[in-house]
Structure formats: structure tokens, C-alpha cells
N, C-alpha and C positions, 0 to 999 in steps of 0.2 A: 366606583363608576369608571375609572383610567383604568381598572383591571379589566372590566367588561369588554371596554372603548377597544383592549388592547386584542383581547381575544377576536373583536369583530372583524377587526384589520385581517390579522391571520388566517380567517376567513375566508375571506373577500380573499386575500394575496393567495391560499390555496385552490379555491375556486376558477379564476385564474391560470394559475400555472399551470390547475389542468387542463382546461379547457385549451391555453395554447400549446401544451404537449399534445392532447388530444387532438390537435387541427395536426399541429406538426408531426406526430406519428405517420398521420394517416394520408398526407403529404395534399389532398384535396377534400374541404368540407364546405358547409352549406348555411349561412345562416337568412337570418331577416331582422331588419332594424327599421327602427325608427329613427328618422333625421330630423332635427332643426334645424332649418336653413327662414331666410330672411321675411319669407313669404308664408312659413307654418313648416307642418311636419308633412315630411314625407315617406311611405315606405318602399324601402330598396330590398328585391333582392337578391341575393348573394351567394356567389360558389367561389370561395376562397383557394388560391392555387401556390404552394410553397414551390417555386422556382428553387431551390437549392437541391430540390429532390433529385439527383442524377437519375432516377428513374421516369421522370417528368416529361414527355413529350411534346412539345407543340406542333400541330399540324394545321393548315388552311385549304380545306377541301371542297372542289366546286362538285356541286349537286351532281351523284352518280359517274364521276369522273368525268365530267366534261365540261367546257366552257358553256354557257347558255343552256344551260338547263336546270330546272329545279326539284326539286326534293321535298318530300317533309325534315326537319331539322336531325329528329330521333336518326333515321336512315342516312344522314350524310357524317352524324358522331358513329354509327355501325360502320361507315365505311373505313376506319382508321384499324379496327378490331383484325388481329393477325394473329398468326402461333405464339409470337414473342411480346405483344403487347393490346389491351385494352382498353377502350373508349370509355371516360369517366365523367366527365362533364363538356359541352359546347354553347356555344353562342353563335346568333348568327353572326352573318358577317357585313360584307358590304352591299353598299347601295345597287340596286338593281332594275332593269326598263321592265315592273312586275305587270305592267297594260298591255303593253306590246311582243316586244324579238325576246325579250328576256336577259337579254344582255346584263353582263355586271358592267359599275362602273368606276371602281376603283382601282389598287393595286392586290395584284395578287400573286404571293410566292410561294411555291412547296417543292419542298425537297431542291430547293439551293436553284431552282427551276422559274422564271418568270412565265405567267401564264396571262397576265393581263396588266395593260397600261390605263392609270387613271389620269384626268384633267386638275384633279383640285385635291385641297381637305389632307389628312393627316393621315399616315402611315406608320403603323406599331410592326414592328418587327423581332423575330429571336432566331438567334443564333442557335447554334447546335449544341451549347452548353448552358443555355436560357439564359442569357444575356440580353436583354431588353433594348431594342431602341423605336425614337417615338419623336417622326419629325415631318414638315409637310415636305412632303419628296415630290417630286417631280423626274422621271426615269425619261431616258435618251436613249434611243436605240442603234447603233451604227452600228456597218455591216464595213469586209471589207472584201478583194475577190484575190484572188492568187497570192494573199499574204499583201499584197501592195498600198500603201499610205497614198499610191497619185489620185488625184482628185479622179479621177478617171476610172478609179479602179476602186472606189469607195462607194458606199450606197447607205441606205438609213431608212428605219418605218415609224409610221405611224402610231401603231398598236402591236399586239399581239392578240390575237384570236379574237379579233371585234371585226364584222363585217360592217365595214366604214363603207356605204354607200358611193360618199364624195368622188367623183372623178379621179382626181390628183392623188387619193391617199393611197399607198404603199404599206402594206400589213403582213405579217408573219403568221403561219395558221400551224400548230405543234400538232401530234397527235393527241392531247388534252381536248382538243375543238373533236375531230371526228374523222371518220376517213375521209374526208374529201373536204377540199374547200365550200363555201356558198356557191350560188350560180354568180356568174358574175361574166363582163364581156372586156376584160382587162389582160395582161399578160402572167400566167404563172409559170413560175422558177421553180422548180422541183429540186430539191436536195438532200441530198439520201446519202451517209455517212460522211459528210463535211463535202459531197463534191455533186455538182450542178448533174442529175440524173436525166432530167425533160424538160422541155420548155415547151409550152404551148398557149394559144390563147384559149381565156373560159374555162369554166371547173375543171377542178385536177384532183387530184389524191395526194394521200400527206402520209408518206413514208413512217413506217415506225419508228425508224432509226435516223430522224432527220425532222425536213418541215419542208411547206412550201410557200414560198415568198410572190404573193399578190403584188404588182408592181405597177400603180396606175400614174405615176410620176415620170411624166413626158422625160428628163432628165436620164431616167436610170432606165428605159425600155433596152438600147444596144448597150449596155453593159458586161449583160451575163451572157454565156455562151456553157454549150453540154461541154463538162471536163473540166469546168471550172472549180479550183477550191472557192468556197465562200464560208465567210465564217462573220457571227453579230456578236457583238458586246454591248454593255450594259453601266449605263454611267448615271448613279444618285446625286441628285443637285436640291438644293433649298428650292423651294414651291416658288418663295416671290424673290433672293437676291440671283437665286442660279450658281450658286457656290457652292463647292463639291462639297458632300457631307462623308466623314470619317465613316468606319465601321461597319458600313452597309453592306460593302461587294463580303462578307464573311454569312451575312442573314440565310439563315434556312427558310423560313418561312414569316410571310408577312400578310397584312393585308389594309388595304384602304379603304378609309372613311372620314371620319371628321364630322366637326371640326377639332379642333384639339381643344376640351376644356381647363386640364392642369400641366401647367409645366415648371419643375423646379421644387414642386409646393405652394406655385402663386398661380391665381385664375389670371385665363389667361383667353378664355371665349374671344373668338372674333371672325364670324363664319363668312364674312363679306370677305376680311382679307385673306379669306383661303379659297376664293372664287366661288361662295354657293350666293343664290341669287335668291331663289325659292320661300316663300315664307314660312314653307314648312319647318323650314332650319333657323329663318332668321327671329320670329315670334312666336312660333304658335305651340300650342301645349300637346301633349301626346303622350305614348308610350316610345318609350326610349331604352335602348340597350347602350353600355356602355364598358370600359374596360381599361386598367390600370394599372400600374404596380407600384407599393412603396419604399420605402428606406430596405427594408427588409429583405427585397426581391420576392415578396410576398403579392402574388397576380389577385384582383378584384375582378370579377366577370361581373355583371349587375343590369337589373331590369327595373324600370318606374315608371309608372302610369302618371298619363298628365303633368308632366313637365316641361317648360321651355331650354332652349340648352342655359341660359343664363344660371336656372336652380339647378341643371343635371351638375354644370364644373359647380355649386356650391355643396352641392352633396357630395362629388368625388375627392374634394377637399374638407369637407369632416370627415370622411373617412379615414383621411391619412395619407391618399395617393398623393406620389412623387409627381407622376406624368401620368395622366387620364387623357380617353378621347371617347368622341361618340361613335357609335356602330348606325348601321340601317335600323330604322325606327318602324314605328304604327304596326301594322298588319305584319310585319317582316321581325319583329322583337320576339326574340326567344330564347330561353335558357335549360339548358338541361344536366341532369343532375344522374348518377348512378342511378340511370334507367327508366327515369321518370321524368315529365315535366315538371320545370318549377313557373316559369310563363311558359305557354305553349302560342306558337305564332300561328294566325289569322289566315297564314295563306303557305302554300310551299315557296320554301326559296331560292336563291340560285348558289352561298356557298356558307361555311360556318369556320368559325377557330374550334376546333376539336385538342381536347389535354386529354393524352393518354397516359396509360400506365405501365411500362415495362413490368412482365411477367416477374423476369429475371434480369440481372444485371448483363448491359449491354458489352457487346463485344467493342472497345474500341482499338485505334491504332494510330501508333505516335510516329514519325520520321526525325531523329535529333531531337527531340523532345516535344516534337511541335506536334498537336493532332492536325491528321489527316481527314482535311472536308472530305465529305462524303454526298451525294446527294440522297443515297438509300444505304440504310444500316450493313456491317458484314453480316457475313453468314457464316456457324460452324456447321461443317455436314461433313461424317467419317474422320472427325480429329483435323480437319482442315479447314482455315479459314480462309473464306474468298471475299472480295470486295468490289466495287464498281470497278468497270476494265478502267474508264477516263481517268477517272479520279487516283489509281497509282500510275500509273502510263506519265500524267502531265506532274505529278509530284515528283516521282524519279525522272526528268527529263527524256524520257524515251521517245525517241518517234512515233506514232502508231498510224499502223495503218489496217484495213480491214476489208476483206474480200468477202462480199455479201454472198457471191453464187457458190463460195466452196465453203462461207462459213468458218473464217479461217484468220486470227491476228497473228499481223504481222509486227516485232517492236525492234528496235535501233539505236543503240547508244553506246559512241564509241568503240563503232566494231565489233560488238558485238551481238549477235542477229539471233533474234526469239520467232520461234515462230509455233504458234500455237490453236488448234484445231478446235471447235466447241467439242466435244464427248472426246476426245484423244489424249495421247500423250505428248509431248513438245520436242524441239529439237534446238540448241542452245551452239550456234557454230556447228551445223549440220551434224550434232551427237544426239540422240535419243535421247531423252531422259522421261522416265517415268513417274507419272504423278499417280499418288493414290486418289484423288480427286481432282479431274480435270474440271478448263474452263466450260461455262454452261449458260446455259439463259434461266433466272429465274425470275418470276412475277415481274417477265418484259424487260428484264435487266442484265446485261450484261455482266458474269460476276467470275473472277480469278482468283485462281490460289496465290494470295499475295507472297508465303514466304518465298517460293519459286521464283516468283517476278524480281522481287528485290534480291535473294540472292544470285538470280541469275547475272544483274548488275555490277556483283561486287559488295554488297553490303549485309553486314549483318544483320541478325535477326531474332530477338528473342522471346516467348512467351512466356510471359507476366500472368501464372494461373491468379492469384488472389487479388489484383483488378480486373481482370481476360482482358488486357490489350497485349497487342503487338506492337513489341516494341521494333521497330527499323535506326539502326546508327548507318548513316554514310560516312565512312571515313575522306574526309579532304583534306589534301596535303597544303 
């Protein structure tokens, strides 16, 4: 009988191991469970996401690439789908006005990018190495004008991409909103490569390379002036103490919902104190989407019919999740799975968490060992790797600047002066130098041959074939 007992174990323990080599191989899988929780069983289900996979993406995409508008779920996970990487599984995402403007109403990040400010509720985030975080945030937006800290020369919004009716309120419109701002009869600040381009009152247009700033806040109307630099920043604070939270300003992609049902491992439900009023949230049973991750760095996407959120955190906590939260519910809950629905949602939405799959192993790039944020991946094309202009420009301290009509960067450090053409070749302290691949635009982005850049500096630079990073050393004395 102990001989049978013993055999059955091994079983079970190989059964098992395969199963989680089998998730783990495949770095995204699917299942369905049955839960006991306080109230009976419930079924969840499941698309399982191994965060450790360097191949693992997360992205947060508003319906058809823009603010306010919506989608079916399938076609906002297509929109992630590129030459280097695939769309594998999604959920939708945050709460949205699905009767009226359509507006979302949470937080939303992509690609290191703020694209919307929410009031309440909980905010799950990942870094560009899938590093999790999962806190009620509350974002602050201030602007500043010529570099200047005087009160006088500072300014601050409302939102991002929400057409806030309200008189007073002050909004940021990116090109993620659309070409143009709403109708509106307020003052807009046009700004187009960090520097104040038009001002006029009533709809304007929102530069590619820039944004335009709605300013219906009596205080900040004589602030701006054309030729102005202006430039906003971005500050994470706790929902209800307003104390900075660690870790955030690194997040690639995020988004908001709520409430938060697991934290730590302990329930932790309490939707009143994260400002939802609604009884949709605060009792009532539904279809609920939800999302977590455990000890493991092992992501939970999940869907349940007829639940209140009190059983959704006691489900996310037999499961195992670390920190779980709730997504947009009812009509708006959906889950999708390599090409298929597994819930299919009731209505189109306005955005989704989309987990892709690198083709192939990404190109990264280290400076001193540290990586370099990115807000869009490099690119090789002809044995050269290019990357965002900002993103090495502000890593190696350079100046930048940029002539929209000749299409033309100019960079500065220490005397020594880059100047660099999109389709041409550079000139480094007025020498030619020839690039096999010059600077270019691609998919709207701005992208340079980084070794050029950095050695133009002074610094060394090496390619790392069997990771493909670039490596950058700055020698300081």
C-alpha cells in the first residue's frame, strides 16, 4: 500500500512539473479553475503570464491609438502586433463614460508616455524589465516656462487628453487625442518641439512632435508667450496620504482601475477609500475582470461572472496573488487568449493591457551598466543600431535641439557640436563624418545611430552580440 501511496506522489509531483515547465516554456498559458471562496465556488478564468520571460512585453493601448475611442478588444491586442513582436493574450482595461464622450477614466501609460489622468482607485504598473508595481496613485502634473521655478513662470493641468468641460480646468492634449483639440472657447498654447509655436483662442491642432495646452485657469492665461520653452513633469503620490511613491517615474506602461483587492498577500478590498461611490463597485455582483501577480513574478489576467469585489480579492487570494486589483467590469470584461476569446466583452471598449511576445531577442542598451529607458524599442537596420533621439540626447547630457523646417538635430556637450540631418550624414566640430545609416523617422519616432552619438561624446562603445546590447562606458575622471 506505502509502495502504491509512493508511486502516486510521483505522479502527481511529475504531472506537475510538467505542467509548470509547460506554462514556463511557453512563457503565456490559459487555464480555468474552480474556487472556494466563503460564499461557494466560483469559476475564473485564466491566462497566466511569466514575467521573467525577457521576451514578455507589456503594453497599455487606447482603442485604435487614441484617447476616446473604442474598439473591439481582439483589434486593440492586433494593435501591439509589429515585425519584432506579437500579441498573445489581453484584457480590457480601465473604466470608461461607455453611455456618453467615451472618455476613460483612469491612469494610462504607454511606452514611458502619460496619456491619461485618473480621480481614484488603483494603478498596476511595469517597468521595462516587468517589474510590477500596484499602488493607489494619484499623478500631478506641472509644467514649467523658460526653465524657470518663479511662481510666475510655472503652470500645472488638470488631465491629459480629457476634454474637461469645467471653466477653470487646464488640460494637455498629446497627439494620442487626435489632430486637433475639442471645440472649446478657452485659450490654446500650442507647443511643438519643447517651444511655445501658437497661441490662440478655441480649437487648435496638436503637433506631432509636441502637444497643445488648453488653459482655462484665469491664473496661467498671461503666462505663455510664442518662443517660449515649456516643459511638464510628472509626480506619483499615494491616492489618500499624498506621499511620493518610489519606483514609478521608471514605469513603462500602466494603467488604472480599482479597487485594489490583494496587497502583500492580505485582502485588502475597500473601494470607498479609494473614492468610488457607485454601487456597482461598492455591492453589487457582476462580471468582473481582474489582474495580479505572485511571489513568482508570475502575472494572473482573470475573468468571473457574478461577483462582488469582496469574493473577486477572495479569489485573487486563493490563487496566490501577491497584489491583485480590479479592472472595468459588466459589458466592458474581457479576456483574450492566442486569437481567441476566452470572455468576449458585451460592448467595444476604450483601452486594454495587451502581453506580447518578442519574435526574437530584443536589442537592449546599457550606459555604465545601467539600462537606458527607452520609451520605443531600438532598431537594427544595415548592422546599425538606432534608438529614440531624446532618450540618448538626455542620458548622455547633451543639449538638443531641433529644426522642424530643415529637419535637422542639433546636440552640445562640452564643446563639442553634432549636427545631424534626418536622411544625411553628420558633422561632428564642423568634420563630415559618414554614417552607414543615418538619422530617420520611423513609426513617428525619431531614431539615431546610437554608437555615433555616444562616441561622438567621447565614450566608448561596445556590441554585446550573444545578449545584442549596446554596451555605452562613459569614462569620469
Amino acid at each position: 500500500m506505502k509502495k502504491h501511496y509512493r508511486i502516486f506522489l510521483l505522479i502527481i509531483s511529475f504531472i506537475f512539473q510538467f505542467s509548470y515547465s509547460y506554462g514556463a516554456a511557453n512563457s503565456v498559458w490559459k487555464e480555468t479553475k474552480q474556487v472556494s471562496i466563503s460564499t461557494g465556488n466560483k469559476t475564473a478564468h485564466l491566462v497566466y503570464v511569466n514575467l521573467n520571460d525577457p521576451k514578455i512585453q507589456i503594453d497599455v493601448l487606447p482603442a485604435k491609438g487614441k484617447v476616446g475611442q473604442v474598439d473591439d478588444l481582439k483589434n486593440i491586442a492586433n494593435q501591439a502586433n509589429t515585425s519584432e513582436k506579437e500579441a498573445v493574450a489581453a484584457i480590457n482595461g480601465t473604466f470608461f463614460n461607455s453611455y456618453d464622450d467615451l472618455q476613460p477614466n483612469g491612469n494610462i501609460i504607454e511606452n514611458g508616455k502619460l496619456l491619461h489622468v485618473g480621480s481614484n482607485g488603483t494603478t498596476i504598473g511595469f517597468t521595462k524589465d516587468n517589474k510590477v508595481l500596484m499602488d493607489p496613485v494619484k499623478i500631478k502634473v506641472t509644467g514649467t516656462i523658460n526653465g524657470s521655478s518663479n511662481w510666475d513662470k510655472t503652470w500645472y493641468a488638470w488631465n491629459i487628453n480629457h476634454n474637461d468641460t469645467r471653466a477653470e480646468a487646464t488640460v494637455i492634449f498629446t497627439p494620442e487625442y487626435g489632430k486637433y483639440t475639442p471645440e472649446h472657447n478657452k485659450l490654446s498654447v500650442v507647443v511643438e518641439n519643447g517651444v511655445v509655436a501658437e497661441i490662440k483662442n478655441g480649437k487648435a491642432r496638436i503637433p506631432v512632435n509636441g502637444y497643445t495646452i488648453v488653459v482655462g485657469t484665469k491664473g496661467l492665461l498671461d503666462r505663455f508667450h510664442v518662443g517660449d520653452s515649456v516643459e511638464y513633469h510628472i509626480e506619483f503620490n499615494h491616492l489618500n496620504s499624498g506621499n511620493p511613491l518610489t519606483g514609478w517615474g521608471n514605469v513603462d506602461s500602466a494603467v488604472g482601475a480599482g479597487p485594489m483587492l490583494v496587497k502583500d498577500g492580505k485582502i485588502v478590498a475597500n473601494p470607498k477609500n479609494e473614492g468610488f461611490t457607485s454601487e456597482k463597485i461598492l455591492t453589487n455582483k457582476g462580471q468582473r475582470s481582474f489582474i495580479g501577480v505572485n511571489e513568482n513574478n508570475v502575472m494572473i489576467m482573470g475573468t468571473v461572472s457574478s461577483a462582488n469585489i469582496n469574493e473577486l480579492a477572495e479569489i485573487a487570494k486563493k490563487l496566490g496573488l501577491k497584489d491583485a486589483m480590479n479592472l472595468d467590469g459588466g459589458a466592458s470584461s474581457g479576456l483574450y487568449y492566442n486569437g481567441e476569446y476566452i470572455t468576449k466583452t458585451g460592448r467595444q471598449i476604450s483601452n486594454a493591457l495587451v502581453v506580447s511576445k518578442m519574435k526574437q531577442d530584443a536589442i537592449k542598451v546599457t550606459i555604465n551598466e545601467n539600462p537606458l529607458n527607452m520609451n520605443v524599442s531600438p532598431v537594427m537596420k544595415d548592422g546599425t543600431v538606432l534608438v529614440p533621439l531624446r532618450a540618448i540626447f538626455e542620458a548622455l547630457n547633451i543639449d538638443l535641439k531641433y529644426d522642424a523646417s530643415t529637419k535637422t538635430i542639433y546636440g552640445e556637450k562640452e564643446g563639442t557640436k553634432i549636427i545631424l540631418p534626418l536622411g544625411k550624414d553628420a558633422t561632428v566640430n564642423g568634420q563630415v563624418v559618414k554614417l552607414a545609416t543615418p538619422a530617420q523617422t520611423i513609426n513617428g519616432n525619431t531614431m539615431v545611430p546610437v554608437k555615433f552619438i555616444a562616441q561622438s561624446t567621447g565614450a566608448d562603445v561596445k556590441w554585446d552580440g550573444a545578449s545584442k546590447t549596446v554596451v555605452i562606458i562613459i569614462n569620469r575622471i
